[in-house]
C-alpha positions as CSV (number, residue, x, y, z in Angstrom):
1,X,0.0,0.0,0.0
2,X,1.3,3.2,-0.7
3,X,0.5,6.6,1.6
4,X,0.9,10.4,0.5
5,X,2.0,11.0,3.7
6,X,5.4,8.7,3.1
7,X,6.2,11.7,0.3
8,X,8.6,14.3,0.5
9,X,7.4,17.6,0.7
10,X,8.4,18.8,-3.0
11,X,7.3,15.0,-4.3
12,X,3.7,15.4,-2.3
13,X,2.3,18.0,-5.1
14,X,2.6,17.1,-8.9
15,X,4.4,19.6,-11.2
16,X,0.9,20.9,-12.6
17,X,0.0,21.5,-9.1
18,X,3.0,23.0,-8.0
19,X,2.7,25.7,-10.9
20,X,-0.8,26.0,-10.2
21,X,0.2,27.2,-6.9
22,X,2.9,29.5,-7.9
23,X,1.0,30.8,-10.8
24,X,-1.9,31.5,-8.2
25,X,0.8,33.9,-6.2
26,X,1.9,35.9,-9.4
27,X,-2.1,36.5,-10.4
28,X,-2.6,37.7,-6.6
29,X,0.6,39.3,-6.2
30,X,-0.6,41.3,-9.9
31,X,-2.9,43.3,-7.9
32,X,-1.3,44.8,-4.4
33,X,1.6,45.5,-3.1
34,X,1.6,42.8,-1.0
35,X,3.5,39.3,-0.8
36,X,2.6,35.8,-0.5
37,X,4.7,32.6,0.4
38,X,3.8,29.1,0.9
39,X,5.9,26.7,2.7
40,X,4.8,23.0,3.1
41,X,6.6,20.5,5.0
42,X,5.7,17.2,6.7
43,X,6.0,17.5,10.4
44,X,5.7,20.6,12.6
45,X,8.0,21.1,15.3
46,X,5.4,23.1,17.5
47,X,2.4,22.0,18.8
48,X,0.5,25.2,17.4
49,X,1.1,25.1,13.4
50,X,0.7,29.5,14.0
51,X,3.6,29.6,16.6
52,X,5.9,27.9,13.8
53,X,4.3,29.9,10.8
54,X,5.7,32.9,13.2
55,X,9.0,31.5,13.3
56,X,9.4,30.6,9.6
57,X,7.6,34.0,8.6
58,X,11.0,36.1,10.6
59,X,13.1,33.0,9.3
60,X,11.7,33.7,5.7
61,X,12.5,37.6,6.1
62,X,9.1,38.2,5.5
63,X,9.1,41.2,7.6
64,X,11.3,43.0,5.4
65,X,8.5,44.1,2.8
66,X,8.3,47.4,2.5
67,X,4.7,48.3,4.0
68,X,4.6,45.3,6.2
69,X,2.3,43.3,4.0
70,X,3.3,39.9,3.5
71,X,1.4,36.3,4.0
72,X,2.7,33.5,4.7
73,X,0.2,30.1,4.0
74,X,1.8,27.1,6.3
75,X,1.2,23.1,5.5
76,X,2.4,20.4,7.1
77,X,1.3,17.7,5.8
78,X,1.8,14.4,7.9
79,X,0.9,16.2,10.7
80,X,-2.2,17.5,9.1
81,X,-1.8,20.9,10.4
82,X,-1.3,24.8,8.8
83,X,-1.9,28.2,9.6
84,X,-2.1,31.4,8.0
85,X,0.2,34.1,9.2
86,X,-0.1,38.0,7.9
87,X,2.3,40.5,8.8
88,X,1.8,43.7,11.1
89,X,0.1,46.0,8.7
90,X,-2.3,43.3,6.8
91,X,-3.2,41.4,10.1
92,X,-4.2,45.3,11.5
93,X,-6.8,45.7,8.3
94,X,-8.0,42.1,8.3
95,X,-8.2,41.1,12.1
96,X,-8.3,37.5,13.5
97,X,-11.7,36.9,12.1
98,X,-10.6,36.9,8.8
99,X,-7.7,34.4,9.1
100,X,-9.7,32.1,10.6
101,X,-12.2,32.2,7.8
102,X,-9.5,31.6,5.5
103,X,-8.4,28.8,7.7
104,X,-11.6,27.0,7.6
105,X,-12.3,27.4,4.3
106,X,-9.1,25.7,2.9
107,X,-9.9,23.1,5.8
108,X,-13.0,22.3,3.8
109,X,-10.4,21.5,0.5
110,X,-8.3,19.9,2.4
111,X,-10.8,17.5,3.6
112,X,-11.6,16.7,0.0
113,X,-7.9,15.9,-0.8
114,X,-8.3,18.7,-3.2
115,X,-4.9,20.1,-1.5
116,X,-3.9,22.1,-4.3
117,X,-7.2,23.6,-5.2
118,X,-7.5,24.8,-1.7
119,X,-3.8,26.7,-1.2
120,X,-4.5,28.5,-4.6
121,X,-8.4,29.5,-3.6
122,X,-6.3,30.8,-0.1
123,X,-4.1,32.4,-2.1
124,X,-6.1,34.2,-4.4
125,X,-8.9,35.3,-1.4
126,X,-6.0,36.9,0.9
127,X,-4.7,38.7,-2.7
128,X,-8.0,39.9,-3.0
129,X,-8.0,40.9,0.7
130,X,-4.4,42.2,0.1
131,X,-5.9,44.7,-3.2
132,X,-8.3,46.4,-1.1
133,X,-5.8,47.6,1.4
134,X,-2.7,47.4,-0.5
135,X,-3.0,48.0,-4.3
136,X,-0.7,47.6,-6.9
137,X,1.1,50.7,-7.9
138,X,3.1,49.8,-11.1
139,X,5.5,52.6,-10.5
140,X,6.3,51.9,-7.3
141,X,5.7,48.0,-6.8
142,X,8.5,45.2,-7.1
143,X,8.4,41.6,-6.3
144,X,9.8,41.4,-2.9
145,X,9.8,38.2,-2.1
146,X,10.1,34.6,-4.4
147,X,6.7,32.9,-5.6
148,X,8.6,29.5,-5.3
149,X,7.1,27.2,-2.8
150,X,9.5,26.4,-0.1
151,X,9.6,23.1,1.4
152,X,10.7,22.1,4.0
153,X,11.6,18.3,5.5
């Protein structure tokens, strides 16, 4: 028998569905300022999944955008846990309610195995969250941080 959850990180997604999520950053990231990053791994180290998102979020440098805007979506997938952490600025606009919306919602994917298809619909609702408080200004907006997926172990 063989189980998802004996996968590696990078091998748990398919190459469609690994450009499906990265393409779903760059259309988000098309219309704000803001940044988005997904990092999926198999175990956490913490037994809250938002008290490690914290720590990779500082680890990731994600503090370092310009107006305090970045997102970071969190999977790990043996232990069947994630979290949604926004930075400073962003969390201030969108309050807890929000993120745990967001968190329910890609819980209801995820319970589908439609793994994929729930990270990009996350994505693309917190880049539509991310417009309406941070737009896109093509003369002052750059990419700040990669689109690439990190994984971890």
């Amino acid at each position: 028998m063989f189980s998802i959850f004996k996968k590696k990180p990078q091998d748990f997604f398919s190459q469609k569905e690994k450009d499906q999520i990265t393409e779903a950053i760059k259309r988000a990231e098309t219309k704000t300022s803001g940044e988005i990053r997904v990092f999926i791994e198999n175990k956490c180290k913490y037994p809250d999944a938002l008290d490690h998102a914290k720590e990779l979020f500082s680890e990731l440098k994600m503090e370092a955008t310009q107006d305090r805007n970045g997102v970071l979506i969190y999977v790990a997938i043996k232990d069947r846990k994630l979290a949604v952490y926004g930075d400073k600025s962003i969390h201030e606009k969108l309050g807890d309610e929000y993120w745990n919306d967001s968190v329910k919602n890609m819980i209801s994917q995820f319970t589908g195995n439609n793994y994929a298809k729930g990270i990009e619909d996350m994505i693309l609702s917190i880049g539509y969250a991310l417009k309406q408080h941070f737009p896109y200004n093509a003369d002052t907006d750059t990419n700040e941080l990669s689109d690439e997926i990190v994984f971890g172990k």
